[in-house]
C-alpha positions in Angstrom: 128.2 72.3 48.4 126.0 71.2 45.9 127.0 70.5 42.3 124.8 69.8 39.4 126.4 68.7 36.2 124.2 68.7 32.8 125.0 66.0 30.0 127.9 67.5 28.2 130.0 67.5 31.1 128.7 63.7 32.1 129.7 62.8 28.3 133.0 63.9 28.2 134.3 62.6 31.3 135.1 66.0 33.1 133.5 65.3 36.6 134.7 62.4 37.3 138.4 63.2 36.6 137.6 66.3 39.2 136.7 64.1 41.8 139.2 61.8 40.9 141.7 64.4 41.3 140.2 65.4 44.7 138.7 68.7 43.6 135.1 67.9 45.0 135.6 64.9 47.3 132.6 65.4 50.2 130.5 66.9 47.4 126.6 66.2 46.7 126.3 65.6 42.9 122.9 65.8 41.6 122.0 64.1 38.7 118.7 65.3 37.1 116.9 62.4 35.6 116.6 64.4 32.0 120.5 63.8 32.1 119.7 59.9 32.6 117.1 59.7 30.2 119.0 61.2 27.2 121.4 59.4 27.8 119.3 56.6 27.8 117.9 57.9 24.4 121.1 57.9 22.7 122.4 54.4 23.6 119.3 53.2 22.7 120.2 54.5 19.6 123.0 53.2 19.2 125.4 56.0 19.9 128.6 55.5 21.5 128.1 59.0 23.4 124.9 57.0 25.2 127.1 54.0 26.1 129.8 56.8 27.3 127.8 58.6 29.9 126.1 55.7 31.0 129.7 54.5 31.7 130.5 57.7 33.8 126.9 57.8 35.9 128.0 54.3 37.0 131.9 55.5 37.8 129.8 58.1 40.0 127.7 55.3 41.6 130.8 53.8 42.6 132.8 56.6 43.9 129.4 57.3 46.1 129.7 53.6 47.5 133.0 54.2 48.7 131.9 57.3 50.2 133.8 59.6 48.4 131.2 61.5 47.2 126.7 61.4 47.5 125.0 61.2 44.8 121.5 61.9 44.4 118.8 61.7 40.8 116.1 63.9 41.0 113.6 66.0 38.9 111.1 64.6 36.7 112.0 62.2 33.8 111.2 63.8 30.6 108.0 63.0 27.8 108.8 61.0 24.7 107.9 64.6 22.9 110.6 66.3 25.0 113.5 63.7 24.4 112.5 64.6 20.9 113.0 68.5 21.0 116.3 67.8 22.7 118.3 69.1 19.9 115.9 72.4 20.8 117.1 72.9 24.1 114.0 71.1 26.1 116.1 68.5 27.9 118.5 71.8 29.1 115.6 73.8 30.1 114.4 70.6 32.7 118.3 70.5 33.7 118.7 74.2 34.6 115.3 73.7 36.1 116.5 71.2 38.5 119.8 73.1 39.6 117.1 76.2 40.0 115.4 74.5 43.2 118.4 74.2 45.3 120.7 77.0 47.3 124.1 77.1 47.0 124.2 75.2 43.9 127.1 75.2 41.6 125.8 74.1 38.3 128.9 72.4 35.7 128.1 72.4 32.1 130.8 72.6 28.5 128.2 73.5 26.5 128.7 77.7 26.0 124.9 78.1 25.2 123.7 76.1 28.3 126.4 78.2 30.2 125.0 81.8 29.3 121.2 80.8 29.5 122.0 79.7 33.0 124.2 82.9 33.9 121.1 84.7 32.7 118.5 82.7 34.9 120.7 83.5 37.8 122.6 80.1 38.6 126.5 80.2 39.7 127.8 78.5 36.5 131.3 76.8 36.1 132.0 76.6 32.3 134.3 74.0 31.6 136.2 75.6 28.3 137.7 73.3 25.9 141.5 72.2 26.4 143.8 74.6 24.5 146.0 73.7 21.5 149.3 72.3 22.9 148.1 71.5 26.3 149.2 68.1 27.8 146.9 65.4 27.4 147.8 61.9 29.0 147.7 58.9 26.3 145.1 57.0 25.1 144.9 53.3 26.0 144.8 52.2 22.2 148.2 54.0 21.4 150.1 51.3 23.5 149.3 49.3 20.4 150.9 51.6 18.1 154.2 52.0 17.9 156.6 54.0 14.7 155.9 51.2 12.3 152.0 51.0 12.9 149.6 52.1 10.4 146.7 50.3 12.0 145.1 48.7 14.9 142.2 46.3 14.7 140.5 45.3 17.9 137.3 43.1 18.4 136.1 41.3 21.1 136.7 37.6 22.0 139.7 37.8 19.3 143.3 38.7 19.4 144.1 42.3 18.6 146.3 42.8 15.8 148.2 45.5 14.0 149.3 46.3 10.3 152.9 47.4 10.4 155.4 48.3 7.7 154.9 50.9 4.9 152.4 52.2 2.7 154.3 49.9 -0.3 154.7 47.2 2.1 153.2 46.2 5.2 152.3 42.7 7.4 149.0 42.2 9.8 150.7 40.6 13.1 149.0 39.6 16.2 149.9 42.0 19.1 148.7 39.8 22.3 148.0 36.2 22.5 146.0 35.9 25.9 143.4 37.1 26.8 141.6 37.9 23.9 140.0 41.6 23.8 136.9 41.7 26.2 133.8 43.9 25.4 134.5 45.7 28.7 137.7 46.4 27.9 136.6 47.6 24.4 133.6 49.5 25.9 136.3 51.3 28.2 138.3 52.3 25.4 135.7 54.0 23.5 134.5 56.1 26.9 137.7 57.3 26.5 138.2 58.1 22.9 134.5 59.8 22.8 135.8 61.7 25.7 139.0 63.2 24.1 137.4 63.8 20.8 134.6 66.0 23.3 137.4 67.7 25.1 140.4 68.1 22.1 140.4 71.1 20.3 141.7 68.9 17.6 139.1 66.1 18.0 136.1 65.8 16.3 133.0 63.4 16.3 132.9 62.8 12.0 130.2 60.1 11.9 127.6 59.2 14.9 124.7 56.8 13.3 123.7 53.5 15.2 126.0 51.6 15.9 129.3 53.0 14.3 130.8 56.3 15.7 133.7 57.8 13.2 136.1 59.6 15.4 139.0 62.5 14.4 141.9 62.7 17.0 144.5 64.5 15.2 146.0 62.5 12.2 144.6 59.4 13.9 140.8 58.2 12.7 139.4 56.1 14.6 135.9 54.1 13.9 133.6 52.7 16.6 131.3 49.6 15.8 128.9 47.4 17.6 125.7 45.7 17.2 123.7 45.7 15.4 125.8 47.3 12.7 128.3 44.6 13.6 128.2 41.1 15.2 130.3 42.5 17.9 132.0 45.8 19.1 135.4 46.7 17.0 137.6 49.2 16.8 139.7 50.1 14.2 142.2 53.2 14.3 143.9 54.3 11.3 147.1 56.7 11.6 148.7 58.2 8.5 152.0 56.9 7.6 153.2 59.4 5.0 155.4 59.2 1.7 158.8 60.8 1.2 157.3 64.3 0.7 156.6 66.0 -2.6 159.1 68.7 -3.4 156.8 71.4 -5.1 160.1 72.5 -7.4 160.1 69.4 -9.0 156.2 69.8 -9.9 155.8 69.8 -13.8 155.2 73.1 -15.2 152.4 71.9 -16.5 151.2 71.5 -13.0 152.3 74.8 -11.6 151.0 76.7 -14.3 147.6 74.8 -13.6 147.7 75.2 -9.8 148.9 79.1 -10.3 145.4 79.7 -12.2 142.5 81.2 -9.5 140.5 78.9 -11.6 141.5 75.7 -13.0 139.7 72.5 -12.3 142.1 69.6 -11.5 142.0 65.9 -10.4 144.2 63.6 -8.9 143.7 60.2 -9.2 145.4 57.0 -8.5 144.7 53.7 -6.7 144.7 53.5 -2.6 147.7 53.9 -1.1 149.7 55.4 -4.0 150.4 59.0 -2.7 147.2 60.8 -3.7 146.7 62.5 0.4 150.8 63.0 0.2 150.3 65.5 -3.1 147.4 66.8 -2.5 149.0 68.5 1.3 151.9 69.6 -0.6 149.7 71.1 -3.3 147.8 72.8 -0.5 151.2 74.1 1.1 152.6 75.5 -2.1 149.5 77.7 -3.2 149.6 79.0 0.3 153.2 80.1 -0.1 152.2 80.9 -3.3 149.9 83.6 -1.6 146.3 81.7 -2.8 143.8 81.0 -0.4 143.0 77.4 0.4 140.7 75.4 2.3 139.5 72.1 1.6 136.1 69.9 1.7 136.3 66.4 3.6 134.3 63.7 5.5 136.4 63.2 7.2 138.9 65.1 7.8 141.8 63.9 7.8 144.5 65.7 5.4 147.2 67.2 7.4 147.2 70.7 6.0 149.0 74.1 7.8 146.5 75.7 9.9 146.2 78.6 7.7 144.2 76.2 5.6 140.5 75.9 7.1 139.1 72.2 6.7 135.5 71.4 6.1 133.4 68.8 6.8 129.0 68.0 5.5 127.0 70.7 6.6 123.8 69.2 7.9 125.0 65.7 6.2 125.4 67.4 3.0 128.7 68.5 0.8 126.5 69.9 -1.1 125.6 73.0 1.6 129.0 73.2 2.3 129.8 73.6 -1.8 126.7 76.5 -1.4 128.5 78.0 1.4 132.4 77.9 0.0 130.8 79.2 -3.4 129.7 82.2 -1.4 133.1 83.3 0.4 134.8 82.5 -2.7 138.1 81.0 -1.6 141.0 80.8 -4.5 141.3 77.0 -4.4 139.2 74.2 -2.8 141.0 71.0 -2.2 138.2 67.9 -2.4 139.1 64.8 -1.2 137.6 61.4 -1.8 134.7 62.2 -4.3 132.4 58.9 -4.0 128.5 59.6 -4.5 126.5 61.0 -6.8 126.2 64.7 -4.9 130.3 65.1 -4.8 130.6 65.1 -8.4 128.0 67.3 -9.2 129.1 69.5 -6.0 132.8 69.6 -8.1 131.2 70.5 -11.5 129.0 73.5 -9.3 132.4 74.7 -7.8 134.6 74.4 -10.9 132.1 76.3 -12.9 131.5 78.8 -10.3 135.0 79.8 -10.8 136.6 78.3 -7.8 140.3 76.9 -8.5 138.6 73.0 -7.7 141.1 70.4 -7.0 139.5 66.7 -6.3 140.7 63.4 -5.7 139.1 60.1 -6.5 140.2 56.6 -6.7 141.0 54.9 -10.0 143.5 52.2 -11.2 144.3 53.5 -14.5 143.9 57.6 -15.7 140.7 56.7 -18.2 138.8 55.0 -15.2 139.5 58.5 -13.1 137.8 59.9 -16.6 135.3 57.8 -16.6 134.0 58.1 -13.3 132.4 61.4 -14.6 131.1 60.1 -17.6 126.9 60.2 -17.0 127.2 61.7 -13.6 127.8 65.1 -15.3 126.6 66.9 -18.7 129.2 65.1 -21.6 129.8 68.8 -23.1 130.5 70.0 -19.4 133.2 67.2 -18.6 135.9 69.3 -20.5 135.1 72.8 -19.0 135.2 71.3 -15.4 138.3 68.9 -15.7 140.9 70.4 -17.7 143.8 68.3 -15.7 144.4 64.8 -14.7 147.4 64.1 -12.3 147.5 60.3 -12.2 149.8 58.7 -9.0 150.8 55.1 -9.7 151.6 52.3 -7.2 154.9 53.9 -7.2 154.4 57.2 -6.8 154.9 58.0 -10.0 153.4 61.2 -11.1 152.2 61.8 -14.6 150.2 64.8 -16.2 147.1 64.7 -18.3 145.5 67.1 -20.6 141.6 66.7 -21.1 140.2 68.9 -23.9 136.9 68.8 -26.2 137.7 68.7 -29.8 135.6 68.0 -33.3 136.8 65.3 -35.3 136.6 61.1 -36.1 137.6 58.8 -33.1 140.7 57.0 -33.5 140.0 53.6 -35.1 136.7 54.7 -36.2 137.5 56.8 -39.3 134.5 54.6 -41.3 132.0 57.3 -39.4 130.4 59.5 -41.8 130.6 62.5 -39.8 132.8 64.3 -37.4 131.6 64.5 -34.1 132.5 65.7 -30.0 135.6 63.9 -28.5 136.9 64.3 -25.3 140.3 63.8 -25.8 142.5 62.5 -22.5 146.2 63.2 -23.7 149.7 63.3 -21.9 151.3 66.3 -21.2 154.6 65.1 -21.7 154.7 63.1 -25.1 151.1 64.6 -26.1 150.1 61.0 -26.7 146.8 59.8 -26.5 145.3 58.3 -23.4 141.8 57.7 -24.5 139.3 59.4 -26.1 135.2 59.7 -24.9 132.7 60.1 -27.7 129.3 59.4 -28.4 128.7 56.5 -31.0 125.0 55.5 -31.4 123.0 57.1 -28.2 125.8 55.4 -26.3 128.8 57.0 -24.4 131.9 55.2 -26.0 135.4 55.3 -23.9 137.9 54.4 -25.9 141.5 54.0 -24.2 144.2 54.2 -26.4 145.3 50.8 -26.5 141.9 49.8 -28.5 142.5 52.5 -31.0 143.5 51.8 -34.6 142.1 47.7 -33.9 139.9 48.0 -36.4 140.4 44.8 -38.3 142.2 45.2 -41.9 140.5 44.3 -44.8 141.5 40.4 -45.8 144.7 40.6 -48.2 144.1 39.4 -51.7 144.2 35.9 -52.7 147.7 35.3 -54.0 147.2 34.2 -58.1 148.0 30.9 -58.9 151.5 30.2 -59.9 152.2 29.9 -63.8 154.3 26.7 -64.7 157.1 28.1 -66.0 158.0 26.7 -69.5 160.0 23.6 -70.6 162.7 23.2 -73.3 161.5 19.4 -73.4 159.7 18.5 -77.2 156.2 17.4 -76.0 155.3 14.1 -76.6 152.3 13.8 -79.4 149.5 11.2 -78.4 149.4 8.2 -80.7 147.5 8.9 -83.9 144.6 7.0 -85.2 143.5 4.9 -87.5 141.3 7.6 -89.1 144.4 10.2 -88.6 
């Protein structure tokens, strides 16, 4: 029997765990040379899925040395114009081509469209189908670093791998091996194997893939992929959440509710890393869905631990701002958007918001004005009112505390020497109505004012104090002498 796998299944590991498994021991495998020369495309670069099944085509080589299996290239290696049109299906027309020549072929791909053009040209396809959710999947050989008090791992060749461990207030980086230090090979192995899961896990996805870094998703775990020449050596970090005592949505201020409740309000949460922000904003998402609101969110990546019922999105085509166009168009009650950064996810907010989409962002500040702030000249000054209208500010502490940001017409405090009234974005507290800052234009230039500069005008000078009056004495002066002419 002849078997003739295409890339995907080369790339995700899935034929040589067959054979391994003694599913196709005696077998021919036929490798066409397009697989081998995409392959050779993407390491070149940079991409860890090159480097991955380049990996696998030499675990073949080796299983035919030992006789398990023969393996065989063949076919014609494809033109520079063809690696190019890959993405277009050229590279999977000169693979189908190559299974086409032989009889009694079985030809092994887990890509669905190169599965149904091959039914339709006649070949005897196996479709490898994606694992289903809750389906056993043996560990990966990074989570024998991790154990309940990990939050991450840091590995890099020719140094010690170490671990952060504690809590999200408190935590210590601590060597985890002191001989050998990590290898590239064993690093290299590693990543075969996380590209490979994130291929075949229904929860797995590939976030980032530029040269030389690869972002991965694995569940709650992200994982990121360096090597040269991004870096001066292959690394791999993995992050896993390690979660606050949860929110209890009936101890939400009603200030919040009432917010939340609304199809369209336009709310952010802000707070420095590491205070709680991610915690909220899941328990946020979980109460408007009990609430009976529909939810889904905007990340890259993804990595908010949400109920299924809430669909995640990541950049379409590299760009939030498609997926904004697209969320805009099916209308969802509330969109949850976590970390705004650049340029194109504030204005993708302000779109949303004002589109009349319940908009709920988070963004990373260390006081409630620098959340504020963040807008100020990325968006319209008159517009920052009608597309923020809440501020939920998490401390180091977890600490919440509720904002109020409204537009009104009047003289800054500490500024009352202006001749006129003018605009002021107002940032007040909820709870005490007191005055966070105020934003204002003063002079062709945008003025934040927070509220502990307000009222620091310098007084006017006090008076000079008069000179003291000698009071008066009961002694008889004494006359000067008189003279002669006296």
């Amino acid at each position: 029997m002849i078997l003739v796998p295409d890339t995907s299944v080369v790339i995700d590991g899935r034929i040589t765990s067959m054979i391994q498994e003694g599913e196709y021991n005696g077998y021919t495998i036929i490798i066409p040379e397009a697989v081998v020369a995409e392959l050779e495309s993407q390491a070149n670069q940079g991409r860890e899925i090159g480097f991955s099944g380049l990996i696998e085509l030499q675990q073949l080589s080796d299983m035919a040395g030992k006789g398990i299996i023969e393996l065989q290239y063949v076919g014609k290696r494809p033109s520079l114009e063809q690696v190019k049109l890959a993405s277009g299906g050229e590279i999977d027309a000169l693979i189908r081509n190559v299974a086409l020549e032989y009889d009694d072929v079985k030809f092994i791909t887990s890509d669905i469209v190169q599965a149904e053009v091959a039914k339709a040209k006649g070949l005897d396809v196996l479709y490898l189908k994606p694992p289903q959710p809750g389906e056993f999947s043996p560990p990966l050989s990074i989570d024998q670093f991790f154990d309940e008090t990990t939050i991450s791992v840091h590995l890099k060749e020719r140094v010690k791998p170490t671990a952060r461990k504690g809590n999200i207030e408190r935590s210590d980086l601590v060597t985890l091996r002191e001989n050998p230090p990590l290898s590239e090979y064993e690093l290299r192995q590693m990543a075969q194997e996380i590209l490979e899961r994130a291929k075949r896990d229904p929860d797995g996805f590939v976030e980032v893939e530029r040269k030389g870094v690869t972002v991965v998703q694995i569940g709650s775990m992200r994982i990121a992929i360096v090597r040269r020449p991004f870096s001066d050596g292959m690394a791999i970090t993995a992050f896993r959440p390690v979660l606050r005592e949860q929110y209890d949505p009936k101890s939400l201020a009603p200030e919040i509710k009432k917010h939340l409740l609304q199809k369209s309000s336009g709310i952010l949460i802000a707070g420095p890393p590491g205070s709680g922000k991610t915690t909220l904003a899941q328990n946020i998402a979980a109460f408007l869905m009990e609430s009976g609101h529909q939810v889904c969110t905007m990340e890259n990546p993804r990595d908010l631990q949400v109920p299924d019922s809430v669909t995640q999105f990541s950049t379409l085509d590299g760009s939030m701002k498609k997926t904004g166009e697209v969320l805009i168009l099916t209308r969802p009650d509330h969109v949850i958007f976590d970390e705004i950064r650049v340029e194109e996810d504030f204005e993708v907010y302000t779109d949303m918001r004002l589109a009349g989409v319940g908009t709920i962002g988070i963004v990373h500040s260390r006081t409630p004005c620098d959340a504020l702030q963040r807008f100020i000249n990325r968006i319209d000054f008159s517009t920052l009112a009608n597309a923020v209208d809440t501020l939920i500010f998490v401390d180091e502490n977890a600490e919440l505390s509720v904002y109020r940001i409204s537009l009104v017409v009047g003289k800054p405090s500490g500024m009352q020497d202006l001749s006129k009234n003018c605009p002021i974005i107002r940032l007040s507290r909820c709870a005490d109505d007191a005055t966070a800052c105020e934003v204002f234009c003063y002079e062709g230039q945008t003025i934040v004012l927070p509220a502990e500069m307000q009222g620091a005008a310098p007084a006017p000078a006090p008076a000079p104090a008069p000179a003291p009056v000698p009071a008066p004495s009961h002694k008889k002066e004494q006359q000067p002498p008189c003279s002669k002419e006296d």
